[in-house]
C-alpha positions in Angstrom: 86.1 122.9 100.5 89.2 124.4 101.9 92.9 123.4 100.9 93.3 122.4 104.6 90.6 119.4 103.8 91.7 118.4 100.1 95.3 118.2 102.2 93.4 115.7 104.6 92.2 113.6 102.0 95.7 113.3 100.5 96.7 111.1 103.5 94.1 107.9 102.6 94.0 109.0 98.9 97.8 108.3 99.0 97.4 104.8 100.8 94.3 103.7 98.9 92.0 103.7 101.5 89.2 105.7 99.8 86.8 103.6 97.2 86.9 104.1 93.0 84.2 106.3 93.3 85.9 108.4 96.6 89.1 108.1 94.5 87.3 110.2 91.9 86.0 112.9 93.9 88.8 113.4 95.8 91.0 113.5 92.2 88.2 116.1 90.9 88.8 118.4 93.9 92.6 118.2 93.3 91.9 119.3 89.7 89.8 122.5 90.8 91.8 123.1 93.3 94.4 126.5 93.3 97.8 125.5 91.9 99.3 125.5 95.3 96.5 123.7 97.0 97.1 121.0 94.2 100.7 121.0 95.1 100.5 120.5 98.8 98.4 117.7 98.4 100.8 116.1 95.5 103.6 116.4 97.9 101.8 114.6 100.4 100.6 111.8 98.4 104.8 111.8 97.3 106.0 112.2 100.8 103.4 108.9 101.9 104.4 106.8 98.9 108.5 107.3 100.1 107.6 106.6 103.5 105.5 103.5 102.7 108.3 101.9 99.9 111.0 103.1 103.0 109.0 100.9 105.6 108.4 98.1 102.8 112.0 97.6 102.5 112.9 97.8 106.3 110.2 95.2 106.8 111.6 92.8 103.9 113.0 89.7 104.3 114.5 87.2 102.5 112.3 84.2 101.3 113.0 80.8 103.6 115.5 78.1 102.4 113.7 75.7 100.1 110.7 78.1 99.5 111.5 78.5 95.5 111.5 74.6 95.4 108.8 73.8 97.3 106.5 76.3 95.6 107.5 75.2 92.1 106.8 71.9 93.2 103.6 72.5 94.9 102.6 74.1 91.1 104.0 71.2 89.4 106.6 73.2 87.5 110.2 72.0 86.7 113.0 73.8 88.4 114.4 75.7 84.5 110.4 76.9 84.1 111.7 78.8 80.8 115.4 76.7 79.4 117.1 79.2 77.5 116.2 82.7 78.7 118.5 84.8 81.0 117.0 83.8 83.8 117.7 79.9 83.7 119.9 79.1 86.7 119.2 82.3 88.5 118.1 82.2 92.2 115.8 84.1 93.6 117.5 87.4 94.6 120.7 87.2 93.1 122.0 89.5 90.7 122.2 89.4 86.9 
């Protein structure tokens, strides 16, 4: 194996689209792998994890009206799940 193909496996290693047992081989290789051949493909796997939480957030968007009541009500729950903790009275999203 060349450091060209441990660098192609960084792409669906990094987006978890390799199986446990893929996952192993491919973290194996990485291990015996030169020091620089394991850096390039740690970069990689960085640089696709940034891109992916940079498109998650772009992508975001805020829950609909009414959704926190509705789902607590489709679970049964009261509206103050847990009375006393710094959370009671909070709404979903706002700050501390």
């Amino acid at each position: 194996m060349t450091p060209a193909d441990l660098l192609d496996l960084a792409y669906p290693y990094a987006l978890d689209a390799v199986s446990p047992a893929e996952r192993v081989a491919i973290e194996l290789l990485r291990d015996r792998a030169g020091p620089y051949a394991a850096a390039e493909f740690d970069a990689v796997v960085a640089t696709v994890h940034d891109i992916m939480a940079v498109l998650a957030i772009l992508d975001a968007h805020p829950p609909p009206p009414g959704l926190e009541p509705r789902l607590l009500n489709a679970l049964g729950e009261r509206s103050d799940p847990c009375p006393g903790h710094w959370w009671r009275g909070r709404r979903w999203g706002s700050p501390r």
